[in-house]
C-alpha positions as CSV (number, residue, x, y, z in Angstrom):
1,X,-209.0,-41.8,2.0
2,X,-207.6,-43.1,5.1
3,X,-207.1,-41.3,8.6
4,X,-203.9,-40.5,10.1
5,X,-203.1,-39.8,14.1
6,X,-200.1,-38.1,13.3
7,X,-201.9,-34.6,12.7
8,X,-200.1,-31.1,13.9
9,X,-202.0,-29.6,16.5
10,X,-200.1,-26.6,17.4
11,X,-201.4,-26.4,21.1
12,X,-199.9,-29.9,21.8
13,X,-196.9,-30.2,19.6
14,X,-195.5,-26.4,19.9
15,X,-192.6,-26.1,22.6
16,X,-194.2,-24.2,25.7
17,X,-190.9,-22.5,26.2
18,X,-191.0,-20.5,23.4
19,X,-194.2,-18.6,24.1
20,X,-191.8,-17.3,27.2
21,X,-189.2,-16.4,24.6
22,X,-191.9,-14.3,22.2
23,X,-193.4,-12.7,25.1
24,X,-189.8,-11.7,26.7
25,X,-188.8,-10.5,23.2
26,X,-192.3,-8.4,22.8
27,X,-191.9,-7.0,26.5
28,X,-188.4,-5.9,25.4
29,X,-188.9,-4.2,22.2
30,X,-192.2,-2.2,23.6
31,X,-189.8,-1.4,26.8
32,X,-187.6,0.0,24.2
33,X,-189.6,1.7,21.9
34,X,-191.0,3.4,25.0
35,X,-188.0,4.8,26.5
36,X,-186.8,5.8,22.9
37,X,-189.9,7.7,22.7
38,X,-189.9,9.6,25.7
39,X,-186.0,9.9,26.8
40,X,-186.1,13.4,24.6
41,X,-188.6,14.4,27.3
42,X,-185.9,13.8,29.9
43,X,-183.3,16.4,27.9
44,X,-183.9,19.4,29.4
45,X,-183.1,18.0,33.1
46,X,-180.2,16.8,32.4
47,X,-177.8,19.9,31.8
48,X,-175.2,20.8,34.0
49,X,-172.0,22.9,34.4
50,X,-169.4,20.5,33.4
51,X,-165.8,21.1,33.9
52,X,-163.2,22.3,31.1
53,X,-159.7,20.8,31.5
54,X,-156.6,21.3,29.9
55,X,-153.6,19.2,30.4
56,X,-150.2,21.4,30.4
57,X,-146.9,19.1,31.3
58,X,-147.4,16.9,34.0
59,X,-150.6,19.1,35.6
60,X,-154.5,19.2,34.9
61,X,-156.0,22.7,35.0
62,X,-159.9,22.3,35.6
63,X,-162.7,25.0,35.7
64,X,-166.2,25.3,35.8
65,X,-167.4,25.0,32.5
66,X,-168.8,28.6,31.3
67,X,-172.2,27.0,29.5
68,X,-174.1,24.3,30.6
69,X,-173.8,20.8,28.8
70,X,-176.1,17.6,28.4
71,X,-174.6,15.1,30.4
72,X,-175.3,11.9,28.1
73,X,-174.2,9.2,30.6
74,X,-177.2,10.9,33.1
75,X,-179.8,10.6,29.8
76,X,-178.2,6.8,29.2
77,X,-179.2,6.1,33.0
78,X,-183.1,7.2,32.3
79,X,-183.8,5.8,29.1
80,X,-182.3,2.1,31.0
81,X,-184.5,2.8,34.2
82,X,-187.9,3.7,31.9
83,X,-186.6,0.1,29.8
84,X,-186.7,-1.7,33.5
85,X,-189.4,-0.1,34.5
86,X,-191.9,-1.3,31.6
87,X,-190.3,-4.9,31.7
88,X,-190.8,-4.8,35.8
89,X,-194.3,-3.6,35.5
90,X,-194.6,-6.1,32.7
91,X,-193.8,-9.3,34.7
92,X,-194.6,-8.3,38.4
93,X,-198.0,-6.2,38.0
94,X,-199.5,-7.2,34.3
95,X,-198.7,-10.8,33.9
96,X,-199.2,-12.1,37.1
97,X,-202.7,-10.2,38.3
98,X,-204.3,-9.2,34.5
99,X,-202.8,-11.7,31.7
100,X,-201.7,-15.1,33.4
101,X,-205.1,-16.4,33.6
102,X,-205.7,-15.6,30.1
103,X,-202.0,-16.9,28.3
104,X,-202.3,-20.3,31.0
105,X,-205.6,-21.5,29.2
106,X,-203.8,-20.6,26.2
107,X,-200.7,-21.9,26.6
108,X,-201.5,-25.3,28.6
């Protein structure tokens, strides 16, 4: 049997990039799981008096809303901040002090 020096080493022949790409992938689906997970925590903050309007003609008669409503768009804005807070705290605190030393021997 003869010896070939075309073997596949993964380390060497696998494209570096697309460790970035898993990891960034990862990072985003745990950011999102996460914020899905605890956004229904956030519900009971985010009711307000909204108004009630009624269009008659040409005029717009608003009013203070008699019960309180969830305002969605406030509950879309914390479920995005929890997202970019998990991938900031990801790439800024846990990559570059706890896991870079680690994936770089890995990696390289």
């Amino acid at each position: 049997m003869t010896s070939h020096d075309n073997v596949h080493i993964p380390k060497e022949s696998w494209p570096k990039f697309s460790w970035f790409l898993i990891e960034f992938a990862l990072v985003i689906v745990v950011a999102l799981v996460i914020a899905w997970q605890t956004s229904p925590l956030f519900e009971d903050y985010v009711y307000s008096y909204g108004w009630e309007c009624e269009q008659e003609s040409q005029e717009t008669n608003c009013s203070v809303a008699e019960e309180k409503t969830m305002d969605q768009t406030m509950l879309n804005w914390i479920f995005w901040s929890i997202v970019g807070a998990v991938f900031i705290g990801w790439y800024l605190l846990i990559r570059n002090f706890v896991a870079t030393p680690r994936f770089e021997n890995f990696i390289s």
